[in-house]
TORDO-181781 format. One line per field, with one value per residue (C-alpha): residue in one letter; residue number from 1; x, y, z. Coordinates in steps of 0.5 Angstrom, whole numbers, always signed. Layout:
N
code = a_...
pos = NUM_...
east = X_...
north = Y_...
up = Z_...
This chain:
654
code = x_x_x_x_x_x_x_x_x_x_x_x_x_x_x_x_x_x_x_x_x_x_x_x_x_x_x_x_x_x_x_x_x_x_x_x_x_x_x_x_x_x_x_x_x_x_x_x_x_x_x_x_x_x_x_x_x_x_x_x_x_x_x_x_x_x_x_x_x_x_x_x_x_x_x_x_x_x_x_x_x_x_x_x_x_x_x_x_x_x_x_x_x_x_x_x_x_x_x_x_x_x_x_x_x_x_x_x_x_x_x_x_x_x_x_x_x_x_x_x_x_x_x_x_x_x_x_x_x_x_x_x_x_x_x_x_x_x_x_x_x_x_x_x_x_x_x_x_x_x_x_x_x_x_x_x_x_x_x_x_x_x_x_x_x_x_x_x_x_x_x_x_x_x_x_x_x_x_x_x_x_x_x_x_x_x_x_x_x_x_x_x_x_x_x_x_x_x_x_x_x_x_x_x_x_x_x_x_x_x_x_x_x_x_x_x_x_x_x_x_x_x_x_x_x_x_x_x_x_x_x_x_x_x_x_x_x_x_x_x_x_x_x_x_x_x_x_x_x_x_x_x_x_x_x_x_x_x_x_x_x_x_x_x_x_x_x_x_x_x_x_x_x_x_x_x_x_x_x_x_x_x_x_x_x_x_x_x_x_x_x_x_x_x_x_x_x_x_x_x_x_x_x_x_x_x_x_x_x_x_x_x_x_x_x_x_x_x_x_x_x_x_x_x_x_x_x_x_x_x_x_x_x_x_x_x_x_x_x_x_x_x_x_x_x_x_x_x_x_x_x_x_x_x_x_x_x_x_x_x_x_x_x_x_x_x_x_x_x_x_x_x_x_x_x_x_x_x_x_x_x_x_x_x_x_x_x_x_x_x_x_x_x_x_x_x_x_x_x_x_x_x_x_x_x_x_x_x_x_x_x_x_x_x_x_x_x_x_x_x_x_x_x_x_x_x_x_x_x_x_x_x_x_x_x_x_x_x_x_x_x_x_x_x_x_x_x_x_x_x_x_x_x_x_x_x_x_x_x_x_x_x_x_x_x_x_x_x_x_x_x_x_x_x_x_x_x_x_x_x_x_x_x_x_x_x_x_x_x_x_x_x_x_x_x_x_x_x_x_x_x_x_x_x_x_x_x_x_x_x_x_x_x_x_x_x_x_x_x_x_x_x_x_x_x_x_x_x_x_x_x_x_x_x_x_x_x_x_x_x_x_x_x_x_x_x_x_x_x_x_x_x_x_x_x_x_x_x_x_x_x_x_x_x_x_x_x_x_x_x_x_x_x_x_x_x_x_x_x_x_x_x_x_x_x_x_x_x_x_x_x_x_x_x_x_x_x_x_x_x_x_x_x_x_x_x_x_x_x_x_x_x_x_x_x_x_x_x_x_x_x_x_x_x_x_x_x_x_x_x_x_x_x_x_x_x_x_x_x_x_x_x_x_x_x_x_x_x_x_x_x_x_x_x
pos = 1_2_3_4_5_6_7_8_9_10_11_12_13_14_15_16_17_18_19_20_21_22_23_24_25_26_27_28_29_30_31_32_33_34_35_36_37_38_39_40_41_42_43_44_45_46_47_48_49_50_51_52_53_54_55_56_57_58_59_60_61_62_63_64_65_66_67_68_69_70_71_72_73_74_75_76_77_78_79_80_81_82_83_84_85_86_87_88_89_90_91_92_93_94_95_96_97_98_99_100_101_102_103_104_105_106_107_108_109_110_111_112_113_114_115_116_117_118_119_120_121_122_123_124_125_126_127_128_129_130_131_132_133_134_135_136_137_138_139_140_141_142_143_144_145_146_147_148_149_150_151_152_153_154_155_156_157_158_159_160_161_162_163_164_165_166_167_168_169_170_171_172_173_174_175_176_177_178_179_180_181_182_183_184_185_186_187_188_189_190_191_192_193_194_195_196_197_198_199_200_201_202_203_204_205_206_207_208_209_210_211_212_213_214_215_216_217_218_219_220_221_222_223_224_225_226_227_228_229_230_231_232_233_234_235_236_237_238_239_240_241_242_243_244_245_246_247_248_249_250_251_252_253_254_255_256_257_258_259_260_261_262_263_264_265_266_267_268_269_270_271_272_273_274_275_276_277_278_279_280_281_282_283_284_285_286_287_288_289_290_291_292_293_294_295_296_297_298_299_300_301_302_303_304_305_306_307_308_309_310_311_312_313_314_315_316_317_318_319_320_321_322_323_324_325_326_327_328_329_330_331_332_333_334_335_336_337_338_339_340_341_342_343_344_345_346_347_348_349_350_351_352_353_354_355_356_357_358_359_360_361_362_363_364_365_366_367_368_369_370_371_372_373_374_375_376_377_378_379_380_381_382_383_384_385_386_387_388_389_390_391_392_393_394_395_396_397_398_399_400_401_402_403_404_405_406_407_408_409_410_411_412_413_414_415_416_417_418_419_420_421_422_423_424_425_426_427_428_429_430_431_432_433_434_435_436_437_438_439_440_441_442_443_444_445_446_447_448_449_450_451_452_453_454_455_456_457_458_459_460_461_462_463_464_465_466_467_468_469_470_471_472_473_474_475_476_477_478_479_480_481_482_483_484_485_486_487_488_489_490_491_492_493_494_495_496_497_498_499_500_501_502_503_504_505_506_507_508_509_510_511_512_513_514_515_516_517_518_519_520_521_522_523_524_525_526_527_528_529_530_531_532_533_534_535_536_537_538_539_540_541_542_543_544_545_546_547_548_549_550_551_552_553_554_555_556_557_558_559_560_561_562_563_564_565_566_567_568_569_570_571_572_573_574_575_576_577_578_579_580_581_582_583_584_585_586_587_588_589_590_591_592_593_594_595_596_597_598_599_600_601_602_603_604_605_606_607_608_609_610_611_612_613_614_615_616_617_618_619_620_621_622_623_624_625_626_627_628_629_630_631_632_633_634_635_636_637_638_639_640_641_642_643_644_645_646_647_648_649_650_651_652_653_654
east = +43_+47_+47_+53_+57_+57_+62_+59_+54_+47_+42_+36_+36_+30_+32_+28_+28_+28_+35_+39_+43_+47_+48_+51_+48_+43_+44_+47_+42_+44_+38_+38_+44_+48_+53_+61_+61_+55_+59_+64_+60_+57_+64_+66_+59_+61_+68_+66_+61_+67_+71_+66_+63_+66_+61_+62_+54_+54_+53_+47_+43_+35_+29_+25_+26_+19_+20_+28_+27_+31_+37_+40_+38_+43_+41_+41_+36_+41_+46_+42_+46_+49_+48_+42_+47_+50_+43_+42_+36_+38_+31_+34_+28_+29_+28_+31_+37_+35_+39_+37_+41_+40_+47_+53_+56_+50_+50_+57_+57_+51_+55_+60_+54_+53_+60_+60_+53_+56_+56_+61_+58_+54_+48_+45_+40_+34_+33_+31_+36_+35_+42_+45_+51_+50_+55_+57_+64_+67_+74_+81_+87_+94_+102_+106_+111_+114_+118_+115_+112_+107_+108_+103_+102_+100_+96_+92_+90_+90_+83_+82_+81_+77_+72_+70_+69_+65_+69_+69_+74_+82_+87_+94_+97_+103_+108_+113_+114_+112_+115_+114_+117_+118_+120_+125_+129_+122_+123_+128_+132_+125_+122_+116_+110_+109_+102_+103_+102_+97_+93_+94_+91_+86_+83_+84_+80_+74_+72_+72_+67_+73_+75_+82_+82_+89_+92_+98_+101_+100_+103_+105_+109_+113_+119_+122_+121_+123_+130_+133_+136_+132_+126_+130_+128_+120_+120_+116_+121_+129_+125_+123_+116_+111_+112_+111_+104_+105_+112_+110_+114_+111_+104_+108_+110_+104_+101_+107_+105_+98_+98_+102_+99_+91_+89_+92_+86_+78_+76_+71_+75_+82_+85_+90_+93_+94_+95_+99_+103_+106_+110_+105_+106_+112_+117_+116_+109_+109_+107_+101_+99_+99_+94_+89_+90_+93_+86_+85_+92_+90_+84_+87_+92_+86_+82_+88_+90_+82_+82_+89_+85_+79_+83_+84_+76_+77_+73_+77_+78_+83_+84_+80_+86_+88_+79_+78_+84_+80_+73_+70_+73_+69_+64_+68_+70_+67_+61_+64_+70_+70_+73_+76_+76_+81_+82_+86_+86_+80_+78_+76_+72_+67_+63_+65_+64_+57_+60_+61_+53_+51_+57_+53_+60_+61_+65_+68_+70_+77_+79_+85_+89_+93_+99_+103_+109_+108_+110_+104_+97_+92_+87_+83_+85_+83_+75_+73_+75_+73_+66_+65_+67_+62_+56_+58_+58_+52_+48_+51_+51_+58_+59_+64_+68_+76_+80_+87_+93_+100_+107_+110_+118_+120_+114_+115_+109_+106_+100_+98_+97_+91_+87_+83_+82_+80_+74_+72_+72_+68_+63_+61_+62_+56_+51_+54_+55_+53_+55_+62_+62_+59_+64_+70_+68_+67_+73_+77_+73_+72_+79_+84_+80_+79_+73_+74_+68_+72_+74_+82_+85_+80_+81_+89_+89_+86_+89_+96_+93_+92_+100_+103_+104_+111_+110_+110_+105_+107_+102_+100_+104_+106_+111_+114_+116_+120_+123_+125_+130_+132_+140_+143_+147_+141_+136_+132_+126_+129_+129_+122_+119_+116_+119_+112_+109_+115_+113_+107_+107_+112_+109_+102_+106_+110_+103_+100_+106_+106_+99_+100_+106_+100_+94_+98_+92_+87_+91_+89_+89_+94_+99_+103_+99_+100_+108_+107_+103_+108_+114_+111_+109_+117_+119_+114_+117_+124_+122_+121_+126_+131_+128_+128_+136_+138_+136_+140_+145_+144_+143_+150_+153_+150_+153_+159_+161_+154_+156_+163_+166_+161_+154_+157_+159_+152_+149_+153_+152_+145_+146_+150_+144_+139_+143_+143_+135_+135_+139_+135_+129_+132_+133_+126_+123_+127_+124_+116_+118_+120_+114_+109_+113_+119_+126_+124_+127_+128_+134_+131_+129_+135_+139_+136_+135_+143_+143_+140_+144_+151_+149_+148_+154_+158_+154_+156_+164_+164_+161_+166_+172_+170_+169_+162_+160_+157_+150_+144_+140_+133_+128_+121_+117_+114_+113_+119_+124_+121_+121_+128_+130_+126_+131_+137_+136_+135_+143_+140_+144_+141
north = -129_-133_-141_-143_-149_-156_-161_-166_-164_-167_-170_-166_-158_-154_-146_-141_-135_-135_-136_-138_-134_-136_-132_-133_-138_-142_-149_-155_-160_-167_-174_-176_-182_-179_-183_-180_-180_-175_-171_-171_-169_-164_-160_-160_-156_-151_-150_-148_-144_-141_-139_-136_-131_-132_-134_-142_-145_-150_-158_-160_-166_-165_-170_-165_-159_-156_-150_-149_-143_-142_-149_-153_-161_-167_-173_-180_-185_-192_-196_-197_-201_-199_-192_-192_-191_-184_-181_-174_-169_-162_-156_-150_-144_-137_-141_-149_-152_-159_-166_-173_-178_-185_-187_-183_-184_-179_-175_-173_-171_-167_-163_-162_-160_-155_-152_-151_-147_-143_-135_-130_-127_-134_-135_-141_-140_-143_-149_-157_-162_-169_-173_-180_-184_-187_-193_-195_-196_-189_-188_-188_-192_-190_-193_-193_-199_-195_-191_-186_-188_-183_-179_-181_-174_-173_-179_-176_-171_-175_-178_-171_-169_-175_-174_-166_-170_-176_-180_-186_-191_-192_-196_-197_-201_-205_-210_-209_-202_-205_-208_-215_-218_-226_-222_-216_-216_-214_-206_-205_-200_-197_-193_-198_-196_-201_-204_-198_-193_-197_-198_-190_-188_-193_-190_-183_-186_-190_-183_-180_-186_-187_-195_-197_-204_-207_-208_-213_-215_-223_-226_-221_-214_-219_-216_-212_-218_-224_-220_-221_-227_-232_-232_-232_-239_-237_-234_-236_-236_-232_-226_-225_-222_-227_-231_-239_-240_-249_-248_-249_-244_-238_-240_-240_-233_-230_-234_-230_-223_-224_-226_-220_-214_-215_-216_-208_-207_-206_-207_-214_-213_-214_-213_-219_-215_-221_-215_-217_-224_-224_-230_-234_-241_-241_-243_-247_-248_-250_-258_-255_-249_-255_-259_-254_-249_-242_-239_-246_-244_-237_-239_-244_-239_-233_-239_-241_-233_-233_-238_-235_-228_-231_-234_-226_-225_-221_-222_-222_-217_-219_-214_-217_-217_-224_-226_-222_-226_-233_-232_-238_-240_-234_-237_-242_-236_-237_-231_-228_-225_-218_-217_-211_-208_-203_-199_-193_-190_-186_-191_-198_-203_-200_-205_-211_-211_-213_-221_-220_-218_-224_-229_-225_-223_-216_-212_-205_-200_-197_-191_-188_-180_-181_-178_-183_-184_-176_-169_-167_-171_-172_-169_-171_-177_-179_-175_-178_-184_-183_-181_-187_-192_-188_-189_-197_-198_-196_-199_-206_-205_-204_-205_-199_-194_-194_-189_-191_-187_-190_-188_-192_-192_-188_-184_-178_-174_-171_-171_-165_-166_-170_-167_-165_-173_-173_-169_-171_-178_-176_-172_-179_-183_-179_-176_-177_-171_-164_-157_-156_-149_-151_-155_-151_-146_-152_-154_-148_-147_-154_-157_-150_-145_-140_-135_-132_-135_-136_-143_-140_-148_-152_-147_-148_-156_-157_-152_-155_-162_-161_-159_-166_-165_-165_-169_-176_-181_-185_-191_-189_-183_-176_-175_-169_-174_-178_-171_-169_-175_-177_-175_-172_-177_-183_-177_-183_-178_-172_-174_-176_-169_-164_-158_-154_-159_-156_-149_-149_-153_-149_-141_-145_-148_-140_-137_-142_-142_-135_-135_-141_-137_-130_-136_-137_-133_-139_-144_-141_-148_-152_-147_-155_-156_-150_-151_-157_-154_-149_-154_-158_-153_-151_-158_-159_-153_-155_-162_-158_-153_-158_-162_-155_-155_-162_-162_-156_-159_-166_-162_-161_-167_-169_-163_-161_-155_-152_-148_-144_-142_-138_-141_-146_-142_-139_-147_-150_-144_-145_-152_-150_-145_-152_-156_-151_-151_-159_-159_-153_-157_-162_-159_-157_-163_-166_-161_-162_-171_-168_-165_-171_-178_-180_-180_-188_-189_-182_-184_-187_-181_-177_-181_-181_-172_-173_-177_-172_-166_-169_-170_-163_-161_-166_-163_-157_-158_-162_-155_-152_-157_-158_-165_-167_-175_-180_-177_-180_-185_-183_-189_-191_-189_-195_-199_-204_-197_-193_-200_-200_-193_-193_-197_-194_-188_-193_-194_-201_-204_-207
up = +107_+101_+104_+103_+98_+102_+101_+100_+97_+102_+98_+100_+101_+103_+103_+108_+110_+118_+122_+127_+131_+136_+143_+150_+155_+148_+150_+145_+148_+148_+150_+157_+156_+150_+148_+149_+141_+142_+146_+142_+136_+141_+143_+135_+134_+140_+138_+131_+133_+138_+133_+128_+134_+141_+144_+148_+148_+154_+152_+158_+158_+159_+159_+155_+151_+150_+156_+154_+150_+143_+143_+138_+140_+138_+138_+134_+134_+135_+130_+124_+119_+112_+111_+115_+121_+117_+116_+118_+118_+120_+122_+122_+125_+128_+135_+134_+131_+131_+129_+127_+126_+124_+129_+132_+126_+122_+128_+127_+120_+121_+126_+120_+115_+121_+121_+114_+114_+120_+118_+119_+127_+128_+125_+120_+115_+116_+111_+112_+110_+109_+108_+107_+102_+97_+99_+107_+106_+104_+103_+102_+102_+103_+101_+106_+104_+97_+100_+105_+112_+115_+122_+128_+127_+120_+120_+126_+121_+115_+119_+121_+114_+112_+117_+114_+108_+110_+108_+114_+112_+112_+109_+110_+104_+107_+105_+110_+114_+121_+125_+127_+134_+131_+124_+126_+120_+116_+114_+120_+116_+112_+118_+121_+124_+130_+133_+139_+133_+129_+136_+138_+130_+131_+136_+134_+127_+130_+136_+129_+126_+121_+121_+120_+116_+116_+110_+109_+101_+102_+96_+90_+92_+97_+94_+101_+105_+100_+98_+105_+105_+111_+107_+99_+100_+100_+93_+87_+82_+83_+81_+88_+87_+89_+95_+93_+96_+96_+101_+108_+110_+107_+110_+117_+116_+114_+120_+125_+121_+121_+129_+131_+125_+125_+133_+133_+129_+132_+124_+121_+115_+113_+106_+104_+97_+93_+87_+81_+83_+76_+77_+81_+78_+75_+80_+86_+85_+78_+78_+84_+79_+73_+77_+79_+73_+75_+78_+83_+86_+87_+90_+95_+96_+98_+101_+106_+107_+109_+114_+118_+118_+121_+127_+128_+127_+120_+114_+108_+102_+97_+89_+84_+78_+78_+80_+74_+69_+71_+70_+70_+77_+80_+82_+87_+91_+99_+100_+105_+102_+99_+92_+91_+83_+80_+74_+74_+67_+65_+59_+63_+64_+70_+69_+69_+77_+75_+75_+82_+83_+78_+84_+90_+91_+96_+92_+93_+87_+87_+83_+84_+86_+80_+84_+83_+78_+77_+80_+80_+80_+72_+76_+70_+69_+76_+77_+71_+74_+81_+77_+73_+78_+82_+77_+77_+84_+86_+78_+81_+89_+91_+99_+98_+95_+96_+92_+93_+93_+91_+91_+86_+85_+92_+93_+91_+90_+97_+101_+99_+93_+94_+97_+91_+89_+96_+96_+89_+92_+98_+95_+89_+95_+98_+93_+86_+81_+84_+81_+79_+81_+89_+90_+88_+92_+98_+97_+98_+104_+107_+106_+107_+111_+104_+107_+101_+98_+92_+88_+88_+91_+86_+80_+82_+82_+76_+72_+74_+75_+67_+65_+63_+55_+53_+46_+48_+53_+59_+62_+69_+70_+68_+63_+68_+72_+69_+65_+72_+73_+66_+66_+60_+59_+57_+56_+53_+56_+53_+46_+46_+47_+42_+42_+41_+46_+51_+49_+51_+58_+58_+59_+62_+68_+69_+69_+75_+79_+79_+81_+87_+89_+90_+93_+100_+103_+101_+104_+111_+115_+110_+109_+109_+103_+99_+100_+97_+91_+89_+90_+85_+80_+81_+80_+73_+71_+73_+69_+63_+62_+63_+57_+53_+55_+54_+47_+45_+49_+45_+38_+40_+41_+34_+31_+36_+30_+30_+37_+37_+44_+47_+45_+48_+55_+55_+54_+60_+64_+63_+65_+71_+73_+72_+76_+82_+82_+82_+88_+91_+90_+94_+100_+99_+97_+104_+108_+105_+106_+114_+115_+115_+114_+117_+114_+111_+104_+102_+100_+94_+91_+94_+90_+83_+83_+85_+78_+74_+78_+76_+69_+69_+71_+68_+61_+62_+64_+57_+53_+57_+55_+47_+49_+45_+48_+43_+41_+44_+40_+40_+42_+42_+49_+50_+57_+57_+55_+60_+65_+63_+64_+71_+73_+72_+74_+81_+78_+76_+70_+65
C-alpha cells in the first residue's frame, strides 16, 4: 500500500505493514466526557471515511476499550500550551486506530493527517506518527479594506481551507470596511462587514480552532477615513494618510471604533497596524514629535492605542517598520506587546528580529503571498520569502507565523490564486522544508480534491507564478500587472519592454494556458479556483500581447510613413481584437470578484480596464484615419514613474 503525500508534512513517520480497514458497525471511540470539539473532530473523520467507502462508522463513548474489538479511538489529554496543545500522536494496526492529542486543537489536526491517509475502498496504512508545529501562532492575514470585501460565505471557507492545512490563525486587515453605529459614514459606500458577520465567522473559525484576531489601521493607511470631511481635521498633515496622534479628537475616534470593533472578538490579541505612517510628525504634531523625537511619538501613540485595546481585554500587536526605523527606543516598548516583522521581496533583512529577542519582545514573522499589484502572484519570490522568514523565526523564537495577503490598488488578483502560498506557508509553519515532490503531489490532492496521484496544480502555480519577464522590473509587483492597464496613449509601460523578453513570455503563457484550460479534472472541489487560474493566465497573456501591439503602433506614431494604407488596416484591427478581449475579460473578472466578495469597490478596477479598452479602440480609429498622435517619449521605470503612472490609470492628475 503506497503511504500517501502529507500536507503538512508530520515530523515523525514510522511506516508498517499492517492495515486498517474499516467496515460497518467499527466504532469511532470517544473518552467518557469528550468535549463538542471532540465530537466535532469525530464526525469530520466519518464523513471522510463516508465518502471514501460508504460505510457510516457510529461515534460511541465507553469507559473502556479493551473488549470493544477492531475501533478507532479519539481523545486528547486537556489544553497544553503552546504547540503542546496541537500535538498529535497517531497508531494505526490491523486491529485499532488510535489518536492522542495534546488539547482539542491536536486532536482535530490528526483527524486531517487521517483523512489524508485515507485510501480508495477505506483503509489506513499501518504506521506510527508523532507530530507538533514548530510555531504556536500559524496563519494568515487577508486585505479586505483595498478595494474588495469578502462574503460571510466565502470567508467560511477561507477557515475551511486553513483548517486542512493546520493553519489556526486568521486576520482581516481593516481600515474602514466595517460598519460602525457612532461613525456610519465610515465605509458606507465600501460594502462593510458588520459586528453580526464578524461574530457569525468567529464562531465558525474557533469550532474549527482557527482564532480570528481584529485587525483595525490605527494611525497610517487612514486615508478612507480621513478624506471624509468630518474628520479632515484629524489629519497629520493635508496628505490625509496619517491621522494626527497629538489631536484629542483622533484618540476619541479610535476609542468609539475600538469600543464598538473588538468586543466581536473571542481572541486575546489585537492587531493596531500602525504600518508606514509616512507623514507622522509633520504637521499637526510637529512641535510634539520635536520634543520627543520622532521614535518617542510613535511609542506614545502605540502605548496610548495599548491602554484603549486593554479596556476590551486584547493584548496588542503592532507591525514593526517604524519600531525598526528607531533602534535605540526599543527597549522603551512595554512587554506585552507583540511586534509584527515584514519583509516581502526575497532578498531581506531575516534576521534583524533578533533584536526583538535581545528586547524580550514576542514577536511574530510575516512573509507575504506576493499577489498583489500583480495578475498573477511571483511564486517564487514569495516561497523564498516564506521560507526564510520560517528559518528565522524558529532560529530566534518567533511567537508566530503570519503570512499576508494585500490587495493593493483595488485588488485585484483573487483568492484563488493564493493557495499555493497558502499551503507553503502552512507546511514552514509547521515542520519547516519537506520533499518538493511530496508536497506537489499533496497540494493537489489536499487543497483541490485531485485523486490522481499527481502534482498537476503545484506544477501549474509555479510554472505561471515564474512568467513576469517583459524586460523591465517593478518593486513589489509583476510587470504584467501593470502592462494590463497601461493605456496606449501614456504606454509609459509599453515602451519599457524587450521585445525578446516579450517573445518568450509570450509562447511560455500560451503553452501553461492551454494546460490549465486541459487541468479542469485536478480542480475537483475548487472548480472556483481553476477559474481564477485560467483567467489569469488569459489576462498575463492579454498584458503582453497588448504590449506586442502597442509598440508597433508606437513605432508608428514615431514613423507615420513606415505603414501604408493596409498595414495600418490590419494594425487597427488587431487593436480592435485586443480591445474586445480586454472588455470580455471583464465581464469575466466581474463574474469571479461575485463569486466570494461583495460588489465593494469594483469600480476602481472596472474603471482603469475601461481606460486601457478605450485607448485601444481609439488607437485603432487614428490608424484608421492617418491621424498619428504626438510619439511617446520613452521614460525610465523607476518607483516615482510607476507611482505616477498608477495613478493616472486611477484618472488621477499630476
Amino acid at each position: 500500500m503506497k503511504f500517501p503525500d502529507l500536507l503538512p508534512a508530520p515530523k515523525s513517520v514510522q511506516h508498517d505493514r499492517g492495515a486498517f480497514a474499516f467496515a460497518r458497525n467499527i466504532p469511532i471511540v470517544l473518552s467518557p466526557g469528550a468535549d463538542e470539539a471532540s465530537s466535532a473532530s469525530a464526525d469530520v473523520l466519518r464523513n471522510a471515511i463516508e465518502r471514501a467507502c460508504k460505510v457510516r462508522l457510529p461515534i460511541e463513548v465507553h469507559l473502556r476499550r479493551s473488549d470493544l474489538g477492531r475501533h478507532v479511538a479519539l481523545g486528547h489529554t486537556g489544553g497544553a500550551p503552546g504547540t503542546a496543545c496541537d500535538r498529535y500522536r497517531i497508531i494505526v494496526s490491523d486491529d485499532v486506530v488510535e489518536v492522542r492529542a495534546g488539547g482539542p486543537s491536536g486532536l482535530r489536526y490528526a483527524v486531517e493527517t487521517l483523512v489524508q491517509l485515507i485510501q480508495p475502498g477505506g483503509s489506513l496504512p499501518g504506521c506510527v506518527i508523532e507530530d507538533e508545529p514548530d510555531f504556536a501562532m500559524r496563519g494568515i492575514m487577508l486585505d479586505v479594506s483595498r478595494g474588495k470585501v469578502p462574503t460571510l460565505e466565502s470567508l467560511c471557507g477561507l477557515v475551511d481551507v486553513l483548517v486542512k492545512l493546520k493553519l489556526n490563525t486568521l486576520m482581516l486587515y481593516t481600515e474602514h470596511t466595517f460598519r460602525f453605529r457612532r461613525h456610519p459614514e465610515i465605509g458606507a459606500t465600501d460594502s462593510p462587514l458588520d459586528g453580526e458577520t464578524m461574530r457569525a465567522l468567529d464562531a465558525y473559525a474557533h469550532e474549527r480552532h482557527v482564532e480570528l484576531i481584529p485587525c483595525l489601521q490605527s494611525l497610517g493607511h487612514m486615508d478612507h477615513i480621513l478624506m471624509l470631511p468630518q474628520y479632515r481635521d484629524l489629519a497629520e498633515t493635508e496628505v490625509g494618510w496619517t491621522i494626527a496622534p497629538t489631536r484629542p479628537e483622533s484618540l476619541e475616534l479610535l476609542r468609539d471604533m475600538y469600543d464598538e470593533y473588538l468586543p466581536n472578538f473571542r481572541s486575546q490579541f489585537f492587531n493596531a497596524n500602525c504600518d508606514e505612517p509616512w507623514d507622522l510628525g509633520k504637521g499637526q504634531s510637529k512641535e510634539r514629535s520635536e520634543e520627543l523625537g520622532p521614535g518617542g511619538l510613535y511609542l506614545e501613540h502605540v502605548t496610548a492605542l495599548r491602554a484603549l485595546a486593554q479596556r476590551s481585554g486584547k493584548r496588542t500587536m503592532i507591525w514593526a517598520d517604524v519600531v525598526h526605523a528607531h533602534p535605540k527606543r526599543i527597549g522603551e516598548i512595554p512587554k506585552n506587546m507583540v511586534m509584527l516583522d515584514w519583509g516581502y521581496e526575497a532578498e531581506c533583512n531575516y534576521d534583524r528580529v533578533s533584536v526583538f529577542q535581545q528586547n524580550k519582545l514576542e514577536f511574530a514573522v510575516c512573509p507575504g503571498t506576493s499577489t498583489w499589484n500583480s495578475l498573477f502572484p511571483r511564486v517564487e519570490n514569495s516561497t523564498v520569502n516564506i521560507s526564510n522568514w520560517a528559518k528565522a523565526g524558529l532560529e530566534y523564537g518567533a511567537l508566530g507565523f503570519i503570512t499576508t495577503d494585500w490587495g493593493d490598488f483595488g485588488h485585484y488578483n483573487l483568492l484563488g490564486n493564493s493557495w499555493f502560498a497558502y499551503a507553503v506557508s502552512a507546511q514552514q509553519s509547521w515542520s519547516g522544508a519537506c520533499d518538493n515532490t511530496s508536497f506537489a503531489r499533496a497540494f493537489g490532492a489536499r487543497v483541490f480534491g485531485d485523486k490522481s496521484g499527481g502534482d498537476t496544480a503545484a506544477r501549474l502555480y509555479k510554472a505561471l507564478g515564474a512568467i513576469h519577464d517583459v524586460g523591465f522590473n517593478v518593486f513589489n509587483g509583476s510587470p504584467l500587472a501593470y502592462l494590463f492597464f497601461d493605456t496606449l496613449e501614456e504606454s509609459y509601460f509599453i515602451e519599457g519592454c524587450k521585445q525578446g523578453a516579450l517573445a518568450r513570455s509570450q509562447k511560455k503563457l500560451e503553452r501553461v494556458r492551454n494546460e490549465i484550460e486541459d487541468a479542469k479534472d485536478c480542480f475537483a472541489i475548487e472548480r472556483a479556483s481553476w477559474r481564477e487560474l485560467l483567467y489569469a493566465a488569459d489576462a498575463s497573456l492579454h498584458a503582453v500581447d497588448k504590449a506586442v501591439v502597442g509598440r508597433r503602433y508606437n513605432a508608428w506614431r514615431r514613423k507615420p510613413k513606415s505603414l501604408d494604407a493596409r498595414a495600418r488596416k490590419r494594425l487597427a484591427i488587431e487593436l480592435l481584437e485586443l480591445a474586445k478581449k480586454q472588455s470580455a475579460l471583464l465581464t469575466r473578472f466581474r463574474r469571479l470578484w461575485l463569486a466570494r466578495s461583495a460588489i465593494s469597490n469594483f469600480d476602481l478596477t472596472q474603471d482603469r480596464v475601461k481606460r486601457s479598452v478605450k485607448s485601444l479602440r481609439d488607437a485603432a480609429k487614428l490608424l484608421n484615419h492617418n491621424e498619428p498622435p504626438s510619439p511617446v517619449t520613452r521614460k525610465p521605470i523607476d518607483m516615482p514613474g510607476v507611482t505616477a503612472a498608477v495613478r493616472r490609470s486611477f484618472g488621477a492628475s499630476e
